[in-house]
N, C-alpha and C positions, 0 to 999 in steps of 0.2 A: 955151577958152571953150565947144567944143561940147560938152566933157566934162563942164563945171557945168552947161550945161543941160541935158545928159542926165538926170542927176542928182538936179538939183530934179524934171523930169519924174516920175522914179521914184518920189522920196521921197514929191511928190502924189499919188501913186495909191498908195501904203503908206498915206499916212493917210487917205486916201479910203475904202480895203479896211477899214481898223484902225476907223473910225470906223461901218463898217458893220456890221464883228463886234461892236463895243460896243454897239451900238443894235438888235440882233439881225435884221438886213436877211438874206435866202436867197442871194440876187445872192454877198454878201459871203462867206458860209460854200461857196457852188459854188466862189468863186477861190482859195479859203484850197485846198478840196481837190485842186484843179487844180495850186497851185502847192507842195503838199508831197507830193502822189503823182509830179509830176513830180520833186522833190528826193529821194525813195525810188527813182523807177527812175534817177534819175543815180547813186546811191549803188551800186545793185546794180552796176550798169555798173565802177563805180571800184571796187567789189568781186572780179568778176570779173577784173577787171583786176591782180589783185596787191594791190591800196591795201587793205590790214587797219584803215588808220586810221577808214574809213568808216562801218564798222561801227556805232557809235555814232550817227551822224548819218540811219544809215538806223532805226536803232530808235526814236528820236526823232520823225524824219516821219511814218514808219508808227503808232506812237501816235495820233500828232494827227490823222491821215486815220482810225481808228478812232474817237478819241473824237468826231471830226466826223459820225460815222454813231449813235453810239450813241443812244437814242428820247430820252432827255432833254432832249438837245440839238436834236437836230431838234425837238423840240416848241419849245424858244424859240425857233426862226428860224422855227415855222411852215411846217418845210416838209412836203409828202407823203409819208405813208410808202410 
């Protein structure tokens, strides 16, 4: 039971975040970067570590934490450059 409500927790604050990238909130696109520059340095880590499979998954995040910076985007969440 604590693990479904973990769960639903989580998934509400996915669409809470999802719903704020869609509606181009700053809040929304700071947690997107917070939570794929932290999945890029978990990758690097599993990198280091031996794990080759990662590799993908860190090119992937690090994209998205780029295109999260790039001016275009930041123009539609309105943030500072």
């Amino acid at each position: 039971a604590v693990i479904g409500v973990v769960i639903l927790i989580v998934g509400g604050i996915t669409l809470l975040v999802g719903w704020g990238l869609w509606t181009g909130r700053n809040w929304a696109r700071w947690i997107a970067i917070i939570v794929f520059g932290l999945g890029a340095l978990s990758n690097l880590i599993n990198l280091s570590l031996g794990r080759f499979g990662s590799v993908i998954s860190l090119i992937i995040n690090g994209l998205i934490v780029y295109y999260l910076f790039t001016p275009h985007v930041k123009e539609f969440f309105k943030a500072a450059v």
